[in-house]
C-alpha positions in Angstrom: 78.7 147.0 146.1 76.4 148.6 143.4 76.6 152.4 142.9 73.5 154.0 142.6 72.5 157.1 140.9 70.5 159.7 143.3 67.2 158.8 141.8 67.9 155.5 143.1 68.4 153.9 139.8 71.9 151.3 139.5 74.6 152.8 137.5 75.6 151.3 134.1 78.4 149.3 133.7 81.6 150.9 132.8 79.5 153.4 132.2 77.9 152.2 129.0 74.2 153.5 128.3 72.4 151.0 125.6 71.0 153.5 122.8 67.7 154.9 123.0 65.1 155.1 120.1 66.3 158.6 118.5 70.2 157.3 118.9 69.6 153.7 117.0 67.7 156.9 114.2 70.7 158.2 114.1 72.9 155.5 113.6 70.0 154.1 110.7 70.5 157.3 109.0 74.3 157.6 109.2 74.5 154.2 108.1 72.1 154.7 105.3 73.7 157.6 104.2 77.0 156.3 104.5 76.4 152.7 102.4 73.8 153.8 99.9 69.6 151.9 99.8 70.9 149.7 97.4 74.2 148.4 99.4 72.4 148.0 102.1 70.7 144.3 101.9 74.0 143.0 100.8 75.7 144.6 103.6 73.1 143.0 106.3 73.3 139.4 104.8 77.0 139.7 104.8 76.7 140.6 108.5 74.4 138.0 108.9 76.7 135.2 107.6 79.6 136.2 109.5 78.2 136.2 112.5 76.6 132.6 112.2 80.5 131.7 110.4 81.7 133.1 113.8 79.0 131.0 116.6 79.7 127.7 114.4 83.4 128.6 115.3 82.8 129.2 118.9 80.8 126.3 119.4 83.2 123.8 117.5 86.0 125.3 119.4 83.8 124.3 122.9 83.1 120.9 121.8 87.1 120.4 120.9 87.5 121.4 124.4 85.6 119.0 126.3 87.6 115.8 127.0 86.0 112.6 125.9 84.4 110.3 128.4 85.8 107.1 128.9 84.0 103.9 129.6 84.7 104.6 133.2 83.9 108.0 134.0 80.5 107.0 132.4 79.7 103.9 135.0 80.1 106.9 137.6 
């Protein structure tokens, strides 16, 4: 069953609202303030190469998961 809110829109999940325009600001300028201008690439590209690191690992793990096929499960 889906809740809905009284304007007849569904409710988020858990709760959880994505961020808006003026909240992701906010979050730029915390962050900006925070690491520095000049931190701030290497900080990104770091991020960046973690989280391709991280789906390499998730996707190495799946295919060391999946059983092999034998000769006879391929015939079928």
């Amino acid at each position: 069953m889906m809740i809905l809110y009284p304007h007849g829109l569904p409710a988020p999940v858990l709760g959880f609202i994505s961020p808006g325009p003026l909240e992701l600001a906010i979050i730029a300028g915390i962050v900006l303030l925070l690491f520095g201008g000049s931190k701030l690439p290497s900080l990104m590209r770091n991020l960046g190469r973690s989280t391709n690191e991280f789906k390499r690992g998730m996707t190495e793990s799946l295919e060391e998961d999946e059983p092999a096929k034998t000769d006879e499960e391929k015939k079928d």
